[in-house]
C-alpha positions in Angstrom: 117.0 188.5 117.3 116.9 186.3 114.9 119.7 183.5 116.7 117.4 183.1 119.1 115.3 180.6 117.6 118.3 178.3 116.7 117.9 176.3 120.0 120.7 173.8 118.9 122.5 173.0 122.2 125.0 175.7 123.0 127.0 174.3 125.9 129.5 171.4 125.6 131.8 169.6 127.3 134.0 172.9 127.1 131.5 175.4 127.0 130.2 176.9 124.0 132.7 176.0 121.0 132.6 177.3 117.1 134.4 179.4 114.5 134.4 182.8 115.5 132.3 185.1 113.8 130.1 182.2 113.1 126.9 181.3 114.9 127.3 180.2 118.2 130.6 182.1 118.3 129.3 185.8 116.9 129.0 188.6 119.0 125.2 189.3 119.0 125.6 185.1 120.5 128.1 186.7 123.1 126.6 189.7 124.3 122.9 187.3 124.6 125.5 184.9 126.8 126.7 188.0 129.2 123.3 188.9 129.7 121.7 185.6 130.7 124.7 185.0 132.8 124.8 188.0 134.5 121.2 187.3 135.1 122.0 183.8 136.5 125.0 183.9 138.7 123.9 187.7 140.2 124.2 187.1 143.6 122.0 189.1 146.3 125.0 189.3 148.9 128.1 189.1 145.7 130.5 191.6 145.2 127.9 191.2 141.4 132.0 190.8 139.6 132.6 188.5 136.6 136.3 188.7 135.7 136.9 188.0 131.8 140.5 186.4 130.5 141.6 185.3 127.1 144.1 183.4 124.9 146.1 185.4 122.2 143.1 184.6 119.2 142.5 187.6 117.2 138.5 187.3 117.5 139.2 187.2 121.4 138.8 191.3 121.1 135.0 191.2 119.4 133.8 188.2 121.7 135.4 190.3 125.5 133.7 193.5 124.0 130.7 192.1 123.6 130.4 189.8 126.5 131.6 192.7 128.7 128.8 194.7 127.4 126.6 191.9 128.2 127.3 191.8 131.5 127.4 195.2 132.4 124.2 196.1 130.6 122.6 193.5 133.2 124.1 195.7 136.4 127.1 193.1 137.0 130.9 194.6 136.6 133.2 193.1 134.6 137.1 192.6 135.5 139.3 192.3 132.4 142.9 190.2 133.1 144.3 190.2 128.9 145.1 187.4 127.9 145.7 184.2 130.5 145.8 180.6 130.9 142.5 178.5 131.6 144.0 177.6 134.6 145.3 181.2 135.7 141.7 182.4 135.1 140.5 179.7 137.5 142.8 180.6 140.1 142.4 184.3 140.1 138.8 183.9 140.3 139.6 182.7 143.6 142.3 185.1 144.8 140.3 188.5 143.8 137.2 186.5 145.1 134.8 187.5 142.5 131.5 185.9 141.6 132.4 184.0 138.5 135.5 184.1 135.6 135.1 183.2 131.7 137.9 182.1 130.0 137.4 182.9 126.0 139.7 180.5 124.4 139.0 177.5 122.0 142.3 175.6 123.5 143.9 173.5 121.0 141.6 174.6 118.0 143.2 176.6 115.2 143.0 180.7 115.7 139.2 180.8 113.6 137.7 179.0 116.4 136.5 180.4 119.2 134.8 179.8 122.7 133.5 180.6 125.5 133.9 179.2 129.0 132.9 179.7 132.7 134.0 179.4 136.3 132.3 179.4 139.4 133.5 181.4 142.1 135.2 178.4 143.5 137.3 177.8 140.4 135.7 175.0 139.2 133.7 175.1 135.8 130.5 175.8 136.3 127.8 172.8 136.9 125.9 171.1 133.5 122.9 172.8 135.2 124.2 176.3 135.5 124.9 176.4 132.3 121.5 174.7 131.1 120.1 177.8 133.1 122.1 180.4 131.5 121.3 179.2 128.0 117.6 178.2 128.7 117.6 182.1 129.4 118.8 183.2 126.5 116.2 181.9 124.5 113.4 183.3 126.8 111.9 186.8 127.2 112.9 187.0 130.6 115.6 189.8 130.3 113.7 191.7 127.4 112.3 194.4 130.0 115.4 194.1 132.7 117.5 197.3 131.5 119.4 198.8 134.6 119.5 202.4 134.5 121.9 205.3 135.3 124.1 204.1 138.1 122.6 200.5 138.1 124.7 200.0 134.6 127.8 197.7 135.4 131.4 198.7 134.5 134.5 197.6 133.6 138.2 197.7 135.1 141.3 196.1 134.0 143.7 194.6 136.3 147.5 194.5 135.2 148.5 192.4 137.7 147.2 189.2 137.0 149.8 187.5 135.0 152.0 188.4 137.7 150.1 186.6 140.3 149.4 183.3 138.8 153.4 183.6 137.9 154.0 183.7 141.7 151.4 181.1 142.6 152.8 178.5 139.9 156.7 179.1 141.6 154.6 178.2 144.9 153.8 174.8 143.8 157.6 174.0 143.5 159.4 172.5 146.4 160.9 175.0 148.7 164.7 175.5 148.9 165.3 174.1 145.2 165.7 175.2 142.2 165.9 174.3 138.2 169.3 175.2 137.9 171.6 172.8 135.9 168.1 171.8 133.8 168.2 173.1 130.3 164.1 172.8 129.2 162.6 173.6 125.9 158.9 175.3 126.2 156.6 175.4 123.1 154.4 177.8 124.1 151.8 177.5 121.0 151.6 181.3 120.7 149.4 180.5 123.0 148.2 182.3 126.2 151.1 181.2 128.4 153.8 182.6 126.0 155.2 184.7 128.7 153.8 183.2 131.7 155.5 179.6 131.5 158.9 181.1 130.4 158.8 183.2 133.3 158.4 180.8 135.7 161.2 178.4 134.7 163.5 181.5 134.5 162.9 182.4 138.1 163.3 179.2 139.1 166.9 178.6 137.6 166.3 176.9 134.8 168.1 177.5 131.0 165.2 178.3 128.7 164.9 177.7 124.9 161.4 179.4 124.4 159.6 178.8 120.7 156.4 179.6 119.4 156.4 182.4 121.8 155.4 185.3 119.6 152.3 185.6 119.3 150.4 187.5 116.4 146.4 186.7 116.7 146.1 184.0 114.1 149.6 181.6 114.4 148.1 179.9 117.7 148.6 176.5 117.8 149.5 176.7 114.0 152.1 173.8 113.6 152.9 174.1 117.2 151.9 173.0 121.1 150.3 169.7 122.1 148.8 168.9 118.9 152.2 169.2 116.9 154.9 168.5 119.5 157.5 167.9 116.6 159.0 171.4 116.7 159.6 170.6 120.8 160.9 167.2 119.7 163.2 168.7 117.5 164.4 171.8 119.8 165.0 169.2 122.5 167.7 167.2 120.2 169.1 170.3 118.8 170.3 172.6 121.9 170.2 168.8 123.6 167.7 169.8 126.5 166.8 167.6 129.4 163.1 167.9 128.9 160.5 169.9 126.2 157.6 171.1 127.4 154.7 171.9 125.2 151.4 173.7 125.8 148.0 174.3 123.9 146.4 177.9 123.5 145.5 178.1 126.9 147.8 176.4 128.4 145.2 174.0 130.8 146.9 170.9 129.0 150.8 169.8 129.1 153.1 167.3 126.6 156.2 166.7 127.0 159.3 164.9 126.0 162.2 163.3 127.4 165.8 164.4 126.5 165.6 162.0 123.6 162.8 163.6 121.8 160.4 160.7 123.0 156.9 161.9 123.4 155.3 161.5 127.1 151.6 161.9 126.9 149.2 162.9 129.8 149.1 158.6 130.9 152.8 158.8 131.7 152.9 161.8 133.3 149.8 160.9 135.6 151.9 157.3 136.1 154.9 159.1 136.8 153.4 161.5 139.5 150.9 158.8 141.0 154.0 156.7 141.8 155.8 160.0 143.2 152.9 161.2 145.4 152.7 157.5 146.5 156.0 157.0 147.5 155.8 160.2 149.9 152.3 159.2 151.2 150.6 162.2 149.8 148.6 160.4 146.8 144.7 160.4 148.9 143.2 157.1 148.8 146.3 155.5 146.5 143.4 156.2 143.8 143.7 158.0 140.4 141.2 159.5 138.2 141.6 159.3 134.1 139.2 158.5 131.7 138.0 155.9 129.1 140.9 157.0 126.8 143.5 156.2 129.4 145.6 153.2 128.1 145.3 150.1 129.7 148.8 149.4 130.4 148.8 152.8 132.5 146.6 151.1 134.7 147.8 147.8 134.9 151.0 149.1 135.7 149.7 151.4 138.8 147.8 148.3 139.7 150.9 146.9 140.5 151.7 149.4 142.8 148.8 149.5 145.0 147.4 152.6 142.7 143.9 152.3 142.1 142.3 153.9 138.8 139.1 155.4 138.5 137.5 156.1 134.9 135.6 159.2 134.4 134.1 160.2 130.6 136.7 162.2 128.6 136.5 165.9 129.6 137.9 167.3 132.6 134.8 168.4 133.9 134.2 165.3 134.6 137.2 163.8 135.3 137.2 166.5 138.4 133.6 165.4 139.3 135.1 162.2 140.1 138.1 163.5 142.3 135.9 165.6 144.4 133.2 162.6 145.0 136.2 160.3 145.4 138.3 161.9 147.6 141.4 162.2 144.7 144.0 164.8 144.5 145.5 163.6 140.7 143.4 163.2 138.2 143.6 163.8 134.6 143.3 162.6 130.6 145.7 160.8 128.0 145.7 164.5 126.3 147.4 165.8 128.6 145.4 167.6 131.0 146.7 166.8 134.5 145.1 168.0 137.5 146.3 168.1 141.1 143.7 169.5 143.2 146.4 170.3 145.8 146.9 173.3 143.7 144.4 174.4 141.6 140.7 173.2 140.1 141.2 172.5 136.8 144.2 171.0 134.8 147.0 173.3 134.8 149.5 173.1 131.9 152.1 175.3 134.1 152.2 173.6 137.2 152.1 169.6 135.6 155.5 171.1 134.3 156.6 171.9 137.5 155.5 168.8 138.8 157.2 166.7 136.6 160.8 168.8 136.5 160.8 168.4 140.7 160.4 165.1 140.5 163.5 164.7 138.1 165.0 166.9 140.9 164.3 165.0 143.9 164.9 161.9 142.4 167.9 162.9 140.6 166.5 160.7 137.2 166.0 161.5 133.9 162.8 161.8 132.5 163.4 158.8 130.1 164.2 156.9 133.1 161.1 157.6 134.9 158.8 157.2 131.9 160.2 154.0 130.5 159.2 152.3 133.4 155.0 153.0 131.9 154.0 150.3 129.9 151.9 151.2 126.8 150.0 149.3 124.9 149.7 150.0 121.0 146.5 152.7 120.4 145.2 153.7 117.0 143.3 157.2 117.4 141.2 158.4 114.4 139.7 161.7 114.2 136.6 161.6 111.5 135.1 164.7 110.6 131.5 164.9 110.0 129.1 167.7 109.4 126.9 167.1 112.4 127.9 165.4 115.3 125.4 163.3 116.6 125.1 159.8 118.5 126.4 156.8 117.1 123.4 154.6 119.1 121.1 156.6 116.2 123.6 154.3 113.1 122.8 150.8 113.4 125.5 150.3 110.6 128.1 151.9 112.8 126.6 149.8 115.9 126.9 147.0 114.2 130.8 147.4 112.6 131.8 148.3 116.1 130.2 145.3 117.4 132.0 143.3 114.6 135.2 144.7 115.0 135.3 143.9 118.9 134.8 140.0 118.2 137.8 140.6 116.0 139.7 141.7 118.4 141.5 139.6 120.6 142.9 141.1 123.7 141.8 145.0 124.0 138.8 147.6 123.4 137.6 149.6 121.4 135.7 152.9 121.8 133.9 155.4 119.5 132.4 158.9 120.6 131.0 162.0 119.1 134.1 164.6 120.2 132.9 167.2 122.6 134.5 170.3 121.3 134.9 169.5 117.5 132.6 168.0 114.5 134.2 164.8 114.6 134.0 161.1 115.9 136.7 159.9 118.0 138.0 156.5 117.0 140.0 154.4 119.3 141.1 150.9 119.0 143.6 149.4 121.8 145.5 145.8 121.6 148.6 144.2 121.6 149.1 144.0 117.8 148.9 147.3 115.7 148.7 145.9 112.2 145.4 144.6 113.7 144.4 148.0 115.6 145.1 149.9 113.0 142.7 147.8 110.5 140.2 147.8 112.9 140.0 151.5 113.3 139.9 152.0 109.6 137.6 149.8 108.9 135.5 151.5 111.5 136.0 155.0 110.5 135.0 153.8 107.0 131.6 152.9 108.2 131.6 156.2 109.8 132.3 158.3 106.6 130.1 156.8 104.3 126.7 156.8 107.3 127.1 159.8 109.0 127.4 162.8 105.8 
C-alpha cells in the first residue's frame, strides 16, 4: 500500500494519535496495525484473544471494523466490549484474561481525532519496545504471505457485560459498610465513554446525582465539556449547590474536580490530598509519590512537610507508572489529572480517583474545600503553541537560547518547554512566585516559538 512508505513514527506517548480518517488514523493504517499486532503479541500457549473497547467518537465504528478485521485475518479472535473507559478496558483485559486489549479513543481531543492504544495482558500499556515491534512490522513484508485459511481465520464476539463489571469493580474500591448518601455530586461526563458508567456508580452508592454532558451523539465529545472545560461542572456545582463536581475526559482515564464553591482541584491536589490520606492510615508504600515535571512545586514542598517523598517521572502516564512499579509506589499520577492507585487498577482511572476522593470527605467528615486549601500552589502559566510539525526544541538554537534567557530572568521557579506527546503543539510552562512575571516569560517564550518553528 502506498502508507507504507511513510515511516514517520506512529507510536507516541499515547499510542498512535491523529484525525480520524487522516493518515495515521485511516482504516487501511488500522487494519495494517491489527495485523502486525496480531502477529506480535500471538502467543504459542494464549487463549490468541485481543479484546477491542471504545469511547463514544463517531469514527470509533470504521477504526474497530477495520482493526477487528486485522486481527482476525492474522488467526487471533477479537472480543468487542462498545464503548468503555481506558481504564475499564485495562481492567477487563485482566478479568476475561485475554492476550492483550486496545482502547480506540483520542481522550481529551475533540471528536475528529482519533487513536489507537494497547494493553498488555497484565493491564498495563504495552512496553516502548512492543510497540516499536508492531510498527517496525508493518512496514516490512513479513505478513504479505501469512494468510490463515478456512478455520485458521480469527472471529469476533461481543460481550454485553462489560460495562457492568467494571461498574461493580469501581463500587469495590469504596470502603465497605458506607455509602454516598447525604452527598449531592455533579458529574460532567464529556459525552464521553463513562457517560453511563460513572453515574451508575454514584447512584448505587447513595449519592444524589446531577449528570451533564451525558448524551452522547458521536461528534459533541469533549465539545465545551469534561476536563478541558470544567466551567459547565463549576457552574452545575453553584447552581443545584453540590458538595463536589466531578468531571471526566472522553475516556474517562483522567479526573477534575471541584469543591462545593466551584474552585477547580487539579490532579496535584488531588494526589496531595490522597498521599496525606493513605499516609495517615499507613497504607501510602514507601511515604513516596510519583508525578511528573509538570507537578507544581508547592505540591511537593508541601508533602515534604509531611514525610511524603516525590518522585518525578516525564509527563505521560506510561511513564509515570514505570516509576511506581520500579519504586515500589501505589499513588502516582499527573497535574492533568490522571491519578493512579495501583491498589486498584494499572493505569489512571477517572472513576475510581472519584471515589477516592468522595471517601475521603466521608471518613474524614471535611469538605473538599477544606481538604484542598491546605495544598499550597504556586502561580503556573501554561501555553499550548501549535505548530505544524512537532519536533525537538534542542534542534532551535533561538528557542534554546530564549529559554536560557528567560530562566536568568527568573527569580525563584522553573521553566520547562516540550514537544506535547499526543498533539502538534509545544508545551509551555513557566512556574514562580510572581505571575505578572510568569506570565511575560511564557509569552515571550512562545513568541520565539511561533516565529522558528512554522
Amino acid at each position: 500500500m502506498a502508507e507504507r512508505k511513510k515511516r514517520a513514527k506512529l507510536f507516541g506517548t499515547d499510542g498512535i494519535r491523529g484525525k480520524a480518517n487522516h493518515y495515521p488514523m485511516t482504516g487501511e493504517i488500522a487494519y495494517e496495525v491489527g495485523r502486525a499486532a496480531a502477529y506480535v503479541l500471538r502467543k504459542k500457549n494464549g487463549r490468541n484473544k485481543i479484546l477491542i473497547g471504545k469511547d463514544t467518537r463517531l469514527s470509533g465504528y470504521m477504526l474497530e471494523s477495520a482493526l477487528t478485521s486485522g486481527i482476525c485475518s492474522m488467526g487471533m479472535n477479537v472480543v468487542l466490549v462498545g464503548p468503555m473507559p481506558t481504564p475499564g478496558i485495562a481492567f477487563v483485559t485482566r478479568s476475561l484474561r485475554v492476550d492483550a486489549g486496545v482502547v480506540i479513543s483520542a481522550s481529551h481531543n475533540p471528536y475528529f481525532d482519533n487513536g489507537i492504544k494497547f494493553f498488555s495482558s497484565d493491564g498495563f500499556k504495552l512496553p516502548d519496545a512492543t510497540e516499536s515491534e508492531i510498527e517496525k512490522t508493518m512496514f516490512t513484508k513479513a505478513l504479505e504471505k501469512i494468510r490463515p485459511e478456512g478455520a485458521k481465520i480469527g472471529k469476533a464476539v461481543r460481550v454485553d457485560d462489560a460495562s457492568g463489571r467494571y461498574i461493580e469493580f469501581v463500587k469495590s474500591t469504596f470502603p465497605k459498610g458506607r455509602t454516598l448518601e447525604g452527598l449531592k455530586v455533579v458529574i460532567d461526563c464529556s459525552n464521553g465513554s463513562a457517560y453511563k458508567i460513572t453515574p451508575v456508580v454514584l447512584k448505587e452508592l447513595g449519592a444524589d446525582v446531577i449528570a451533564i454532558n451525558a448524551k452522547p451523539d458521536g461528534i459533541n465529545i469533549n465539545a465545551n465539556c469534561g476536563t478541558t472545560h470544567p466551567e459547565a461542572m463549576q457552574k452545575a456545582v453553584l447552581e443545584y449547590k453540590a458538595d463536589i463536581g466531578i468531571a471526566h475526559d472522553g475516556d474517562a482515564d483522567r479526573t477534575v474536580i471541584c469543591d462545593e464553591r466551584g474552585t477547580i482541584v487539579d490532579g496535584d491536589k488531588i494526589m496531595a490530598i490522597c498521599a496525606l490520606d493513605l499516609k495517615k492510615d499507613g497504607k501510602l508504600k514507601g511515604n513516596t509519590v510519583v508525578a511528573t515535571v509538570m507537578s507544581n512545586i508547592g505540591f511537593e514542598l508541601h508533602l515534604k512537610k509531611s514525610g511524603i517523598k516525590v518522585i518525578r517521572a516525564n509527563v505521560g502516564d506510561r511513564y509515570v507508572v514505570e516509576e511506581m512499579l520500579k519504586n515500589g509506589c501505589n499513588l502516582g499520577g499527573e497535574q492533568s489529572g490522571h491519578i493512579i492507585f495501583l491498589d486498584y487498577n494499572t493505569t489512571g482511572d477517572g472513576p475510581i480517583t472519584a471515589l477516592q476522593v468522595l471517601s475521603i470527605m466521608s471518613r474524614r467528615e471535611k469538605s473538599l474545600s477544606k481538604l484542598a486549601s491546605s495544598v499550597p500552589i504556586y502561580p503556573q502559566i501554561l501555553l499550548n503553541v501549535p505548530v505544524r510539525k512537532v519536533k525537538a526544541i534542542e534542534d532551535f538554537p533561538k528557542i534554546k537560547s530564549a529559554i536560557k534567557k528567560a530562566e536568568k530572568k527568573l527569580d525563584s521557579g522553573r521553566i520547562l518547554v516540550r514537544p506535547s506527546g499526543t498533539e502538534p503543539k509545544i508545551r509551555v510552562m513557566v512556574e514562580g512566585d510572581n505571575m505578572d512575571e510568569i506570565a511575560a516569560i511564557a509569552e515571550e517564550i512562545a513568541d520565539v516559538i511561533r516565529v522558528n518553528m512554522k
